[in-house]
Structure formats: C-alpha cells, structure tokens
C-alpha positions, -999 to 999 in steps of 0.1 A, spaced: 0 0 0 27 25 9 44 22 -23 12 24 -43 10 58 -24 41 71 -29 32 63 -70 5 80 -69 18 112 -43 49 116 -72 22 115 -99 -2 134 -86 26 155 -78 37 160 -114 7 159 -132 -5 192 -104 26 212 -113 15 208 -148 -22 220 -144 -12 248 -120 11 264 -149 -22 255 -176 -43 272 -154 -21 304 -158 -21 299 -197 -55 289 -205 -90 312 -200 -112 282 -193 -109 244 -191 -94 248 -157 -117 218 -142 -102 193 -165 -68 201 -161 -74 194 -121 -92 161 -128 -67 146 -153 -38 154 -123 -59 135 -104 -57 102 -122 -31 89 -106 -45 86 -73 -61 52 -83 -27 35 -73 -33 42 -37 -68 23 -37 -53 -9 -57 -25 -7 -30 -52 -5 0 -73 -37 -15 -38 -55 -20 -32 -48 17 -62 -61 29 -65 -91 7 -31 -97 21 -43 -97 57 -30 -131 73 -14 -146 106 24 -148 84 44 -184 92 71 -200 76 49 -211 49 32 -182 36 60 -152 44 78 -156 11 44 -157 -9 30 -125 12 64 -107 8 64 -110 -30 32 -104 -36 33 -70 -15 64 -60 -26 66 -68 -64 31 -50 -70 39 -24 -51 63 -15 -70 44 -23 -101 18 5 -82 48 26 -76 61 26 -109 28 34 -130 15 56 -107 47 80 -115 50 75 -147 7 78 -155 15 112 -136 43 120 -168 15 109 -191 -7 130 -172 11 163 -173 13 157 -212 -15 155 -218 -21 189 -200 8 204 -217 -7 192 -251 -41 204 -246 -39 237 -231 -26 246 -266 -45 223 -283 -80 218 -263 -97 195 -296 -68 169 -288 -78 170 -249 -94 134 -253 -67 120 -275 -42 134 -252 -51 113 -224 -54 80 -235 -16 76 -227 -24 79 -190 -51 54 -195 -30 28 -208 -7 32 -181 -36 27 -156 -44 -6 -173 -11 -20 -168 -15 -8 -131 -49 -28 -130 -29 -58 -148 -5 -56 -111 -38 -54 -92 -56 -83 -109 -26 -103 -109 -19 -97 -68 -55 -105 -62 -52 -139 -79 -17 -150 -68 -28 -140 -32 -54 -165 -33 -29 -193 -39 -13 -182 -7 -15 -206 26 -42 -190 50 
C-alpha cells in the first residue's frame, strides 16, 4: 500500500505542477486540467485492497508468498503511478494549446492505468494461492 502511495503522491505530484502552470495559460478548461492530475490517485486504492486481501497470521509457509506479492506490485503501483503522472502532465501540456486533442491526449495515461490494474488483478489472484 505505501508504495502504491508514494506512486501516486509523485504523480499526482507531477501531473498538479502541470495543471497549476495550464491554469495560468489557459481562460477556461481549468476543471479538467485538475481532474486529469488527479488520475493517478487510483494506485493508492489498488494498494489498500492489496493490503487487505493480504491480511493473514504470516508463518514459515506463507512469508515468502506475502512478501512478494506486497512488494513486487507495489512496486508495479509505484512505478505506473509515477509514470501515468508524466503521461498525465502531457496531456495537460498538449491540450492547453491544443483543447480538440484533450481526449486524445489522455489516453496515454489510461494505458498506463491498465497496466496498473494488470498488477492489481494479478496480486489479487496470486494472493489467493497463498496458505491461510
């Protein structure tokens, strides 16, 4: 969960630097520029279901299987939750010149969130295989 956070505090991060210069440049569209920084928040939820679908006494047999599964799509969270933010903020760049290309512009971000809902899917699963 905590890395899933970081992921999407960095993005969110990025992508909100990006929308506070558009709203300086732009006259109106302000609303999406806010909501598209915003995308990267999912990473935190995926993280918080991981964590709970994790929830187990730990032993000898199930430690390596909990460790891996928290730690490798963590990072997975991490890692697409700071680079959708990249993806976000240019897509925010791109349309405050360019508002027709505002759909377009995000789909970028969206592909990133599918591989972070791949990671999610894929810890839900494994951690179903893992000794109660």
């Amino acid at each position: 969960m905590a890395l899933g956070a970081i992921g999407s505090i960095i993005g969110c991060a990025r992508a909100g630097q990006a929308a506070c210069g558009a709203l300086l440049d732009t006259e109106t569209g302000h609303g999406r520029f806010i909501g598209v920084s915003a995308m990267p928040s999912s990473q935190t939820i995926y993280g918080i279901v991981i964590m709970f679908t994790l929830e187990r006494a730990v032993s000898v047999d199930n430690a390596p299987g909990l460790f891996a599964v928290g730690v490798l799509s963590g990072f997975a969270l991490l890692w697409s939750g700071m680079r959708q933010g990249d993806a976000c903020a240019s897509a925010i760049h791109v349309s405050k010149s360019k508002p027709e290309v505002f759909g377009l512009s995000i789909a970028p971000a969206a592909i990133v969130e599918g591989f972070a809902v791949f990671a999610f899917i894929f810890a839900l699963v494994l951690s179903g295989g893992i000794p109660a």
